[in-house]
N, C-alpha and C positions, 0 to 999 in steps of 0.2 A: 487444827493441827498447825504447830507451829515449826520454823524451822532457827537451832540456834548454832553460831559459831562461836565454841569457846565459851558458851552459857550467853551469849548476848543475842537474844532474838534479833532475826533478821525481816530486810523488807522486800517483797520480791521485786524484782530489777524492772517488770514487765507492767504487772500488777500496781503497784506501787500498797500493795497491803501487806499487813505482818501476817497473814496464815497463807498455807499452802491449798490451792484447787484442788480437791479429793471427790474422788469415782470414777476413774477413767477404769476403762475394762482390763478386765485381769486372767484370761484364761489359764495363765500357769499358776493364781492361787488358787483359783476353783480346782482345778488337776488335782492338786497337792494336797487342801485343804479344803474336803468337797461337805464336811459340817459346819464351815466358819459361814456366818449368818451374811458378812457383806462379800461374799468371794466374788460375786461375778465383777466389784464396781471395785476393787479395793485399790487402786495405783493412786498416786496424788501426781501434782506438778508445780515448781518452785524455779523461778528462776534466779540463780544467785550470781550476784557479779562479783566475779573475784578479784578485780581489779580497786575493789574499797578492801580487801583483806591481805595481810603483809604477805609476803614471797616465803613460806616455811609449811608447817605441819598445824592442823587444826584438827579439832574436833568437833564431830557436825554430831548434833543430838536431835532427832524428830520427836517431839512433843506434842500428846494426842489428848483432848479432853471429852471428857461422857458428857452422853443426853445430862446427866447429875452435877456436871458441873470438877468432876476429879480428873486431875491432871495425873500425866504420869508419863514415863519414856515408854518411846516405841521400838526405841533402839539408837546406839552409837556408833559413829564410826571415824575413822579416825583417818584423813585424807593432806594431800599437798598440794598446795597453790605456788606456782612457777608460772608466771605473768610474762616471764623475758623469754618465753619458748616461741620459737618462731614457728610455726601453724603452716604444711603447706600445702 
């Protein structure tokens, strides 16, 4: 699972790898989605510093690949990074 901003894969801030840690427990997709095969493990975790990415509107793409080797989205979404926000 990879995570991109703006189609440029990213590396996690923590990690220092390009894919994202995937199975952390998921009881609300087991809930929701109680035939999907990985439900109990499905959440991932990615740490991204936003402070390497400009102060505007991005677009974050998770990109997931099979036991087979096929790539594909897992989904997009489309978020703001405002770095000068004071936190308190």
């Amino acid at each position: 699972m990879r995570i991109l901003i703006d189609g440029v894969p990213q590396i996690d801030a923590v990690r220092g790898v390009d894919y994202a840690d995937y199975g952390y427990a998921s009881p609300d997709v087991a809930a929701a989605y109680p035939f999907y095969p990985q439900k109990n493990n499905a959440r991932f975790r990615f740490y991204l510093d936003t402070t390497l990415i400009s102060n505007s509107e991005h677009d974050l793409l998770v990109e997931v690949t099979d036991t087979l080797g096929h790539v594909r989205s897992a989904g997009t979404r489309r978020f703001i990074v405002d770095n000068n926000t004071l936190v308190r």
